[in-house]
C-alpha positions as semicolon CSV with decimal commas, in nm:
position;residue;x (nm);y (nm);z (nm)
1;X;-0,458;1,557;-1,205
2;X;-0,653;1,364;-0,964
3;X;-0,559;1,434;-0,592
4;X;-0,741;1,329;-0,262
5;X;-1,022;1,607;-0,344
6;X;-1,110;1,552;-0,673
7;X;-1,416;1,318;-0,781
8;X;-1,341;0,952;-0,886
9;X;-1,362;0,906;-1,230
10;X;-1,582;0,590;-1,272
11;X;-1,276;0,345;-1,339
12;X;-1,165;0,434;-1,011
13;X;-1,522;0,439;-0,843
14;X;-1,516;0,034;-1,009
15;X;-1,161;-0,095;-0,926
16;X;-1,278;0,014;-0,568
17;X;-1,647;-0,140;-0,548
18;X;-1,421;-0,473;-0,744
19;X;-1,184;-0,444;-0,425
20;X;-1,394;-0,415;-0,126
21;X;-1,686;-0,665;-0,298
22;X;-1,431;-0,938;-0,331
23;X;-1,281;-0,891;0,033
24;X;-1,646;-0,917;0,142
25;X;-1,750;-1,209;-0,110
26;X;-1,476;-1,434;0,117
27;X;-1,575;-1,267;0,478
28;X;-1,272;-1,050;0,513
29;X;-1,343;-0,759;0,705
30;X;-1,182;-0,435;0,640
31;X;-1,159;-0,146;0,848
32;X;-1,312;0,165;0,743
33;X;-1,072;0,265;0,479
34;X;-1,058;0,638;0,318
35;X;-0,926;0,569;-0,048
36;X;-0,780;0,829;-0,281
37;X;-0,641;0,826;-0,615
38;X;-0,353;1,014;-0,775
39;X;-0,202;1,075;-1,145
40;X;0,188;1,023;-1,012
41;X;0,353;0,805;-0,775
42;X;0,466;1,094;-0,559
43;X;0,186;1,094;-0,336
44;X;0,248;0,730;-0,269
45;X;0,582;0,701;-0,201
46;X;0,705;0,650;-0,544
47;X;0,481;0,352;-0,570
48;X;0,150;0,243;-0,705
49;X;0,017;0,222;-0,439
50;X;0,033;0,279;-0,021
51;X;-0,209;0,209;0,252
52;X;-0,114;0,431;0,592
53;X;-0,259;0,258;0,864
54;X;-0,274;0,487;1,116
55;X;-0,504;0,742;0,887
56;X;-0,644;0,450;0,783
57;X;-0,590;0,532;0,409
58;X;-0,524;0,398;0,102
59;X;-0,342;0,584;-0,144
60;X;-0,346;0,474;-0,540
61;X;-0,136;0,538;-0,781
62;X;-0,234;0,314;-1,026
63;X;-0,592;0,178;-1,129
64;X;-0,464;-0,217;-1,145
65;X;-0,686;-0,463;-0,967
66;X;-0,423;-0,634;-0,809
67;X;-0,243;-0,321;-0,678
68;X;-0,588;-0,267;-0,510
69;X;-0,623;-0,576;-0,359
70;X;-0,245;-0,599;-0,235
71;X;-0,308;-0,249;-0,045
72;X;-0,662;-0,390;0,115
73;X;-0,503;-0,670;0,197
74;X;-0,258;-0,465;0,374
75;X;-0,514;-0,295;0,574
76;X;-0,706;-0,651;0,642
77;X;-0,368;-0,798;0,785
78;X;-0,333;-0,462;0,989
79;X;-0,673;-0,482;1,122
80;X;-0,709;-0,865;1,151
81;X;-0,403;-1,037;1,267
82;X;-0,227;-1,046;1,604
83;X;0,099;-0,991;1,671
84;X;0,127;-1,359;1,718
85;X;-0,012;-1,442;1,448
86;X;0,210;-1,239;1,193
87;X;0,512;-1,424;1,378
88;X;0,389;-1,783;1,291
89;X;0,376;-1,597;0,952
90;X;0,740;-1,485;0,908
91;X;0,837;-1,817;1,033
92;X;0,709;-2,011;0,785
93;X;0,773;-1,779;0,512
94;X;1,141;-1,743;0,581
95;X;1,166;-1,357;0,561
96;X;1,324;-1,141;0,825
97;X;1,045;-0,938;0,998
98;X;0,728;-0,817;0,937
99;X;0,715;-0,495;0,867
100;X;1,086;-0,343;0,867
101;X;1,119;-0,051;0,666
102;X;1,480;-0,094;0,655
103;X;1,459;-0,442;0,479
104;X;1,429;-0,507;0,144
105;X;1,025;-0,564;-0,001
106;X;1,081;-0,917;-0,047
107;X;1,228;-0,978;0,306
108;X;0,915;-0,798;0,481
109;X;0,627;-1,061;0,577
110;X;0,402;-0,804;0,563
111;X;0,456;-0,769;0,201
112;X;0,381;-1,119;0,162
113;X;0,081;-1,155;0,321
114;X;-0,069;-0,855;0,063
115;X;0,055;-1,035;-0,240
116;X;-0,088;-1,410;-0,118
117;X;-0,448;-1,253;-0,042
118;X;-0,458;-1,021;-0,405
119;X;-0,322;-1,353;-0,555
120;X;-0,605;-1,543;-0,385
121;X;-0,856;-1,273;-0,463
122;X;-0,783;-1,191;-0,795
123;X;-1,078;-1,275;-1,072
124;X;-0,813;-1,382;-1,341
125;X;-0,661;-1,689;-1,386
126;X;-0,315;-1,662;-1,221
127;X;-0,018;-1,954;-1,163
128;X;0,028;-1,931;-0,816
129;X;0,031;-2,244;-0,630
130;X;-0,046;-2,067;-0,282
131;X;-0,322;-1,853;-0,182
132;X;-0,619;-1,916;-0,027
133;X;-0,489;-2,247;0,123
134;X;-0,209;-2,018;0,340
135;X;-0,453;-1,734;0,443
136;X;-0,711;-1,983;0,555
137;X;-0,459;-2,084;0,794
138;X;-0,347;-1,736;0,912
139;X;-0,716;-1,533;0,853
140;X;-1,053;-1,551;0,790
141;X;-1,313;-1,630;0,560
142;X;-1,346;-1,821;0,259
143;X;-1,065;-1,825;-0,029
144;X;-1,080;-1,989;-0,322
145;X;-0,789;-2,167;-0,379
146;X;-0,573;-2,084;-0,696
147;X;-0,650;-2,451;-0,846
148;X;-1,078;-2,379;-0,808
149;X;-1,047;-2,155;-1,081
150;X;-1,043;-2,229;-1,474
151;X;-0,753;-2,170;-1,614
């Protein structure tokens, strides 16, 4: 079982050089990040993944690429947007707050900031019709847009 002292295996040592290259390909910075993988969801809150922002860590549970992107993208929101700015946010997307614990997932803007930015980041082909559009608006950087890539 793989726990926050054992070695990477190198599928994990890849999915995290795929996340952190693609944040950097489109000028998203991240804050230093400590990222550890785990065999069961326990360790991450019975999820597949979790990123803890004030250890600044990233806990995986899984070894999907968009699972990794969703939690960087986490961690870039945390580090990179102003309170401000994550209002105008929940505003337009119609959800309740951004990061209340006591809300459902989908009512949390916070969750769907993550989800727009691993959609927008993601190497594969997805159908999305948002993505890099939106976070140019809110972030930083350069994201391709889900219609710039071959589908």
């Amino acid at each position: 079982m793989a726990d926050n002292d054992a070695p990477r295996t190198p599928e994990q040592d890849a999915l995290v050089e795929f996340g952190l290259s693609r944040f950097a390909e489109h000028g998203l910075d991240l804050p230093a990040i400590a990222i550890q993988f785990y065999d069961s969801v326990e360790p991450c809150g019975l999820h597949t993944g979790i990123y803890v922002h004030r250890t600044g860590s990233l806990h995986m549970c899984s070894t999907e690429k968009d699972i990794m992107l969703h939690e960087l993208a986490h961690a870039w929101a945390n580090h990179n947007l102003t309170d401000g700015r994550r209002a105008e946010f929940v505003a337009l997307r119609g959800v309740r707050a951004w990061n209340d614990r006591e809300l459902a997932w989908e009512d949390r803007g916070t969750e769907h900031a993550a989800e727009i930015i691993a959609w927008a980041l993601l190497d594969e082909p997805n159908h999305v019709k948002m993505g890099g559009d939106l976070i140019r608006r809110f972030g930083h950087g350069d994201l391709p847009s889900p219609h710039d890539r071959e589908q």
